[in-house]
C-alpha positions as CSV (number, residue, x, y, z in Angstrom):
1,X,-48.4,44.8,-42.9
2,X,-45.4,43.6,-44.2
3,X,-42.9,41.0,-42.9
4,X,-40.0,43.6,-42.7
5,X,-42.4,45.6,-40.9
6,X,-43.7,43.1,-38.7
7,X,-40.2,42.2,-37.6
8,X,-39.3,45.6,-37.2
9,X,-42.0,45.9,-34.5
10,X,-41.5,42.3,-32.5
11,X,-37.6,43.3,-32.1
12,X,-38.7,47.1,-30.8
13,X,-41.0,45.1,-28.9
14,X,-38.6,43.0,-27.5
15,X,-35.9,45.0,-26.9
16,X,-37.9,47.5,-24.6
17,X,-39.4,44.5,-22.2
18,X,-36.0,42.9,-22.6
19,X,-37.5,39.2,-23.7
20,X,-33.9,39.0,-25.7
21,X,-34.0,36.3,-28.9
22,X,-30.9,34.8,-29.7
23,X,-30.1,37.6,-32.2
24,X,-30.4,40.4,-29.3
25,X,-28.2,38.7,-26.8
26,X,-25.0,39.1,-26.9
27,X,-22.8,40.4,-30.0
28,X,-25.1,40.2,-33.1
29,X,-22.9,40.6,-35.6
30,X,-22.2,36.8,-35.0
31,X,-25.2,36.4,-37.0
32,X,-23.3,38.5,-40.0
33,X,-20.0,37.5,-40.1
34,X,-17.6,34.7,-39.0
35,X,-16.3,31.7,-40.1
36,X,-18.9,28.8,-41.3
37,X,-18.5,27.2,-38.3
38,X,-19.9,30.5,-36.7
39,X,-22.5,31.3,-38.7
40,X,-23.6,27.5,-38.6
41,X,-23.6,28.2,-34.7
42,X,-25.1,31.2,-34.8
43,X,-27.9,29.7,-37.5
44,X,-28.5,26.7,-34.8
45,X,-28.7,29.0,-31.6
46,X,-31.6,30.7,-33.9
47,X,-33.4,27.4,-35.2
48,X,-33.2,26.3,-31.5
49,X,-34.1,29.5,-29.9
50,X,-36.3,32.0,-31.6
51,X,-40.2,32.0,-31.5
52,X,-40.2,34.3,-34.5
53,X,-37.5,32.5,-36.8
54,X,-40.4,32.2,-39.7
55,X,-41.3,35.8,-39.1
56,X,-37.7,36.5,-39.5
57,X,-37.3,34.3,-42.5
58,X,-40.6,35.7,-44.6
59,X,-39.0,39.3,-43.7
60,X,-35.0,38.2,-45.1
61,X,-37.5,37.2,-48.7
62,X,-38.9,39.9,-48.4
63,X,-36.4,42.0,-48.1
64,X,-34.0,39.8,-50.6
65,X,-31.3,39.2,-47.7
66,X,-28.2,38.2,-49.2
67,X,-25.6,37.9,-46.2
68,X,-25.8,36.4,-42.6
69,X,-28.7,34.5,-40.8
70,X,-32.3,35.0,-41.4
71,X,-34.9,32.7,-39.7
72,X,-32.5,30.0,-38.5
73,X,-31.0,30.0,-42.4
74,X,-27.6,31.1,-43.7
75,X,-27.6,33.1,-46.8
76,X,-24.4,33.0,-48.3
77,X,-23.9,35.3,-51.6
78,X,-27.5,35.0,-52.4
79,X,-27.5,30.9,-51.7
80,X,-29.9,30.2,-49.1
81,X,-28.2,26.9,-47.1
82,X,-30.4,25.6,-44.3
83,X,-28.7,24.1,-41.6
84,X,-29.0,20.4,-42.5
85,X,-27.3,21.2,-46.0
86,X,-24.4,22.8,-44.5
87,X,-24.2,19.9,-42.0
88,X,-23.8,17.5,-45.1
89,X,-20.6,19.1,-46.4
């Protein structure tokens, strides 16, 4: 199984016993769009709070993920910037 596929199937899963991760709650586009300084929130509320943010990660590779945040990362036209990077700046 893939990682695109095994994503696929841990959100479905969640989202029918409502055991919400970070990127479920709420509005999810947060995780798409923003500022930096929202998508650096929205990358720590994942590094902090997801139990699948490598699943996630190995599925945004996979899948060659260009915009948003994948895994508790922000890919920013095609850069991948973890969190401590962008902290730096």
């Amino acid at each position: 199984m893939s990682a695109a596929d095994g994503l696929a199937q841990e959100l479905a899963r969640r989202h029918e016993s409502h055991d919400w991760l970070p990127c479920q709650r709420g509005d999810s586009e947060r995780f798409f769009e923003g500022t930096p300084d929202e998508l650096l929130a929205a990358a720590e509320e994942c590094q902090q709070g997801c139990p699948i943010k490598s699943l996630c990660g190995a599925a945004a590779d996979e899948m060659d993920e260009k915009f948003g945040v994948w895994g508790g990362t922000i890919r920013d036209r095609g850069a991948l910037r973890t969190i401590n990077q962008r902290k730096k700046k």
